[in-house]
N, C-alpha and C positions, 0 to 999 in steps of 0.2 A: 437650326431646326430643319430636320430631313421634308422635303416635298412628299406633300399628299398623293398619293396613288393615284393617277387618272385611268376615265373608263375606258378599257382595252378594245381591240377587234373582236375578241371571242365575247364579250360584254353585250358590244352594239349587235353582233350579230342577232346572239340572244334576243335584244330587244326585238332586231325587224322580222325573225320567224315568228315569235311572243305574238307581233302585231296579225301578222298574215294568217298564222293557223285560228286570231280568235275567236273568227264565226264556227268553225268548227269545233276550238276545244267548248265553246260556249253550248254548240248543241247538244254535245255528248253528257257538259256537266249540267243538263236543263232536262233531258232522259233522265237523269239518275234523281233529280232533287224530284221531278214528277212522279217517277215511279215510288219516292218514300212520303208523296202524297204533301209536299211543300208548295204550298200556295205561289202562286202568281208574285206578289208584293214581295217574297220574301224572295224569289228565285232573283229578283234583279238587283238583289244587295251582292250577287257575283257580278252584275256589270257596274257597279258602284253607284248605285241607286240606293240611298238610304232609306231605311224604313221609318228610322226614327230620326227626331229632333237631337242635335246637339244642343247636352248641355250649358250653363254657363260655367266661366272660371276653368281651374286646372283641368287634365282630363288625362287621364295614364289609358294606356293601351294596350291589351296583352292578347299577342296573335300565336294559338296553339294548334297542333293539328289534327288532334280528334277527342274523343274522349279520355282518355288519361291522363294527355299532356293537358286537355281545359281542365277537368274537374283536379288536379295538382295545386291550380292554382287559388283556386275559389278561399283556401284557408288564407294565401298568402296577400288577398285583396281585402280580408275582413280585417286582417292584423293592419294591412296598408291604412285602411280605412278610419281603425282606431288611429294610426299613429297623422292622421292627415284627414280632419274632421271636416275639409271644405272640398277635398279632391271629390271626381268622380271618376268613373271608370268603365271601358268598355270591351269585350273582348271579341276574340272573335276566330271563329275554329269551322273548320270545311264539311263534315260531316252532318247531314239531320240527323242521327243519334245526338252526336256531342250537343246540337241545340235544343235538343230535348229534353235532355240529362240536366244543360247547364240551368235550362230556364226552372226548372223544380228547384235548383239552389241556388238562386242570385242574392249575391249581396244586396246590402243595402247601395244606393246610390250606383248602381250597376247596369249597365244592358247586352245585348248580345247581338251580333249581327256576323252573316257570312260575308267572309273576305273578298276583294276581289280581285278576277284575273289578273294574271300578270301580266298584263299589256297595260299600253300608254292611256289609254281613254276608261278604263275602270278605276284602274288607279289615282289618276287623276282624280277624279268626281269624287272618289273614297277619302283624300287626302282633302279635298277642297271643302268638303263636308265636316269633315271631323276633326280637322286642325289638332293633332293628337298633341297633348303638350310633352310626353313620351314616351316611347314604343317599345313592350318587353317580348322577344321571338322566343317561345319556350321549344329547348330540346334541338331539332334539329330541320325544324322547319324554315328554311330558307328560301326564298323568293329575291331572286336579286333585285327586279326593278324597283318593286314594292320597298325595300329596304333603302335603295338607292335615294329615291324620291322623296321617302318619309325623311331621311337625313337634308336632302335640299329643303323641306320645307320645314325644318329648323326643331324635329324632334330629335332627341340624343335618346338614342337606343342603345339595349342591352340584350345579350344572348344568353339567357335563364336555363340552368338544369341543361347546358352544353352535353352533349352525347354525338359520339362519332366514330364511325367504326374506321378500324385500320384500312380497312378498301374504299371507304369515300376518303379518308385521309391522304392518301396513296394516290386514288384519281384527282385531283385540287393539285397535289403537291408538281403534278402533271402541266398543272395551271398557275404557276407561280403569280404571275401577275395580274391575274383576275382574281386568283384567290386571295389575294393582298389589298386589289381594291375593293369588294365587295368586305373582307375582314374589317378594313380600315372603318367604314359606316359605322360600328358599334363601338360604344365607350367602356363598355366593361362586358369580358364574358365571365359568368358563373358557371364553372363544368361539375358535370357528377362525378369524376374524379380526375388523380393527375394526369392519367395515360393522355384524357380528350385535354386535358391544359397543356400538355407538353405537346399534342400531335398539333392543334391552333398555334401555337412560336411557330412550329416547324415550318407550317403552312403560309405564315409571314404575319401573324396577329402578333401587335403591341405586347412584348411581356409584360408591362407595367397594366395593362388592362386585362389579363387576363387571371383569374381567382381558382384554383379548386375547392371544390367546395361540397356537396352532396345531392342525393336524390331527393327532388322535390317531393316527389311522390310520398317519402316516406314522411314527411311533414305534415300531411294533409288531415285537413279536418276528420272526427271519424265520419265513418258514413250514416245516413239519415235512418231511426226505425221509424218505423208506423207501427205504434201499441195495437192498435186494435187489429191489424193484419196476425200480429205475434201473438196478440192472446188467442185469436181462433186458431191459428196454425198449434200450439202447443194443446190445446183444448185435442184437437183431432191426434196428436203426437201419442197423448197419455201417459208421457211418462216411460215412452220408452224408449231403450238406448239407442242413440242414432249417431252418425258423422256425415261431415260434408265434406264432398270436392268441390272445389267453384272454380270458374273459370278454367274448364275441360275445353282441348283443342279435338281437332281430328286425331284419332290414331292414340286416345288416351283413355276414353271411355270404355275403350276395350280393357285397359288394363286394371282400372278404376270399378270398370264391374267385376271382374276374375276375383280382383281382391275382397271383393263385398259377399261373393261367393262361398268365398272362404273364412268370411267373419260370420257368414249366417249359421256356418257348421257348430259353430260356440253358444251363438248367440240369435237363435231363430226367430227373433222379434225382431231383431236389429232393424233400424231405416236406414237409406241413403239418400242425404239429400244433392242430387247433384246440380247444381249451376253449369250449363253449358254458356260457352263464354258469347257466343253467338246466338242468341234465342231463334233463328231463322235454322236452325240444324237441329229444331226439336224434333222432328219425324227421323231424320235420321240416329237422335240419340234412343227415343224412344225405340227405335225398331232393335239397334243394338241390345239394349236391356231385355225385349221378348223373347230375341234370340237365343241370350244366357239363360232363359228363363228366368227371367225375373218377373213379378207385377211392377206395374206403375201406377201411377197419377198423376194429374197436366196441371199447374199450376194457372196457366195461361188459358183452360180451358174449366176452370174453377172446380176439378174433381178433388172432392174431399180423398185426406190421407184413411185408408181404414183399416184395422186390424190386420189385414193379409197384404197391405201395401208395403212391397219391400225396398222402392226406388219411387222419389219425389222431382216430378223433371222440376225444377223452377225455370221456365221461360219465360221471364220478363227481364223489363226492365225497369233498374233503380231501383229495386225490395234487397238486394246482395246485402246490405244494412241488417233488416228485420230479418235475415236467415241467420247470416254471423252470431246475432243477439239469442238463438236459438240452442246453439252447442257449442262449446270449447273446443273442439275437434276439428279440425281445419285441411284439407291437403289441397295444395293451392295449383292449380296447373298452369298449362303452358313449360313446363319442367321437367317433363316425362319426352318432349319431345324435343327438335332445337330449337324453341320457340321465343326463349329469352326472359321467360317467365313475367309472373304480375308483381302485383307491390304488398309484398308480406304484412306489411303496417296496417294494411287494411282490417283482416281478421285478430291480427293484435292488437287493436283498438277498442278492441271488442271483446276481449279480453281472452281470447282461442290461443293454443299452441299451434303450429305450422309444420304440417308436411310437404316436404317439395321434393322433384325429380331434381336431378343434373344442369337440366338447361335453363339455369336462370340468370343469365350471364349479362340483363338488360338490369337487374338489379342485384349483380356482385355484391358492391360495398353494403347496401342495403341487407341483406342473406348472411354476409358476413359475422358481424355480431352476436344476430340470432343463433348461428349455427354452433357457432364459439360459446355460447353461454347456456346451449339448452333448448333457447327458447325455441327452435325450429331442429327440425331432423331431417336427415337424405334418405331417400328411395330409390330405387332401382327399376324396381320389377314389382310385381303385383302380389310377390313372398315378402317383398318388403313392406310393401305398403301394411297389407293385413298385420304383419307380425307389432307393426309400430305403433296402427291402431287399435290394434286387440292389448299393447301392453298401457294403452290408456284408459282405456275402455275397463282395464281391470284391475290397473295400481290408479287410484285417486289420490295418492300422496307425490308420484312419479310429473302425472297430470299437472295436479298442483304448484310444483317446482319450477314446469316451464310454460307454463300463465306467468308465473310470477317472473322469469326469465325475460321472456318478451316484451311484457311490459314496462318492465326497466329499461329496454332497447328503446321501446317508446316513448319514453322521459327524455331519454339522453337527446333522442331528436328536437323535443321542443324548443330548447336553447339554441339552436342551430337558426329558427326560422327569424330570428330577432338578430340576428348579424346577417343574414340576408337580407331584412328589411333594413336596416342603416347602413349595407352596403348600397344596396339601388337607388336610397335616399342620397348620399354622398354623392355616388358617381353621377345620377344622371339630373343632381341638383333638381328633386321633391322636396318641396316645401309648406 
């Protein structure tokens, strides 16, 4: 039986800068939770001050690192939860958004806490506190120490929804023997696809440990409505034709309104509902739209939609649910630019067809299917967009076909989340 990896020079080093810069990464990450107005009690769950009581019994652990890799998992802790009626569980993700988001949809038997530093004395306290019985790292969120430690203190972890671009693969492979020790800590990785299964061998991860397997994301539970938000929102609508962009980046609204421009030439009542993916960018998108000439309305600012409103900012957050629930018509960004796109499953859960730019290269295999069957279309350019929205907007049989497309993409997924969960059960011995 080949020897265990030990921790390297570049390893330790890691640790003693880790330790020396903490007072400072500590101030910088103590501005940021201050300024998004996180209380005292909570900001010292980054020095491994818990806020809450540990559990009794099992306790699985699942550390992501912002909003899409937590709320991913939240379907796959309820299905955990069915299959393991005595576990508890707790996650835990760096962002006040993502603890925002997550605390509105906590499982049952669930809590949430922010991670801490990666130095030896939060860590510690974190670990000594929470005795994780085992530690799931969604995506590509890596922390050496933290992983390191959680392994010494006898949880068997796993790397969930593995994503890893050719240039961290590349930089690691640089690192053969760090990258082999820090690899070795985890007993199984699940990747979103083969390239990141094969690029983990390469880098010196267990092939017997390593899985492809798919995009968490597109598993995920649908998102939450609020009836009563969507019966007033459709009450002000009236009934008349509208689509939505969600999740617009910089450098997209521009194209997103061009095209809205040109659907109002057909269709002069038309809405747009836009979701900026960043609700802190509302002034900014808002000013775009005046510029087009367009009207608006502020979501965030409670201005009713009214007959002459031809553009709906939605600035908030966690209603992205009660808009989808609103129109079949969907162009999902981050796509239009290289931005790697979102998770198509979302507005197909909801029952919408899917328009997307080019760049959505963070969910390939995911876009795949869709694009193959119908249920999602490619854009270019702002001729595109309109021409694809005005051909649904005015064939409802067309429409039809790829609702019905997508949501069969969304079937197929379900069965995927049930060999996910009797893999992680297997390998990291859940019981």
């Amino acid at each position: 039986m080949p020897e265990s990896p030990q921790p390297t020079l570049l390893y330790n080093l890691y640790c003693g800068l880790m330790t020396t810069a903490e007072p400072l990464v500590w101030r910088k990450v103590r501005g940021k939770m201050q300024a998004a107005g996180v209380s005292n009690t909570r900001q010292q769950e980054r020095l491994g001050h818990a806020s809450l009581p540990r559990p009794q019994g099992q306790l699985i652990w699942f550390h992501a690192a912002s909003v899409g890799e937590s709320l991913s998992v939240l379907s796959l802790i309820n299905r955990l939860g069915n299959s393991l009626p005595e576990a508890e569980f707790l996650i835990t993700s760096g962002t006040p958004t993502s603890a925002e988001l997550i605390g509105k949809r906590l499982p049952a038997r669930t809590r949430h806490q922010y991670p801490p530093l990666d130095s030896a004395t939060p860590v510690h306290r974190f670990l000594d506190h929470w005795q994780p019985s085992a530690g799931i790292f969604v995506e590509s969120e890596i922390w050496p120490r933290l992983i390191v430690e959680a392994t010494k203190n006898g949880a068997p972890l796993a790397l969930l929804n593995a994503r890893l671009s050719d240039k961290s693969a590349t930089g690691w492979k640089k690192r053969p023997k760090t990258a082999r020790f820090i690899l070795d800590q985890f007993k199984l990785f699940l990747t979103q696809n083969t390239k990141t299964a094969d690029n983990l061998i390469d880098m010196g991860a267990d092939a017997k440990r390593v899985q492809p397997g798919t995009n968490l994301k597109a598993m995920s539970d649908p998102l939450p409505v609020h009836q009563e938000t969507l019966d007033a929102i459709k009450s002000q609508i009236a009934g008349r034709p509208m689509w939505i962009a969600s999740s617009t980046h910089s450098g997209e609204e521009e194209i997103v309104l061009a095209a809205h421009r040109l659907l109002l030439q057909r269709w002069p009542d038309l809405l747009l509902l836009l979701i900026p993916r960043h609700p802190e960018r509302r002034d900014e998108v808002i000013k775009l739209a005046g510029d087009a000439g367009l009207s608006t309305a502020q979501r965030s600012t409670d201005q009713p939609i009214r007959s002459d409103t031809q553009v709906y900012v939605a600035d908030t957050l966690g209603e992205t649910g009660t808009w989808y629930a609103l129109c079949p018509i969907v162009f999902l960004g981050g796509s239009l630019k290289e931005i790697g796109g979102h998770n198509p499953f979302e507005p197909a859960q909801a029952g919408a067809a899917v328009i997307t730019g080019p760049g959505f290269f963070n969910f390939a295999e995911t876009f795949a299917p869709l694009i193959e069957t119908g249920g999602a279309v490619l854009v270019n350019s702002a001729s595109d967009l309109s021409d694809s929205v005005a051909l649904w907007l005015s064939e409802k049989d067309v429409l039809a076909a790829a609702q019905t497309a997508a949501q069969a993409c969304v079937n197929t997924q379900k069965s995927a989340l049930d060999e996910v969960i009797d893999t992680l059960c297997n390998r990291l011995s859940l019981h």
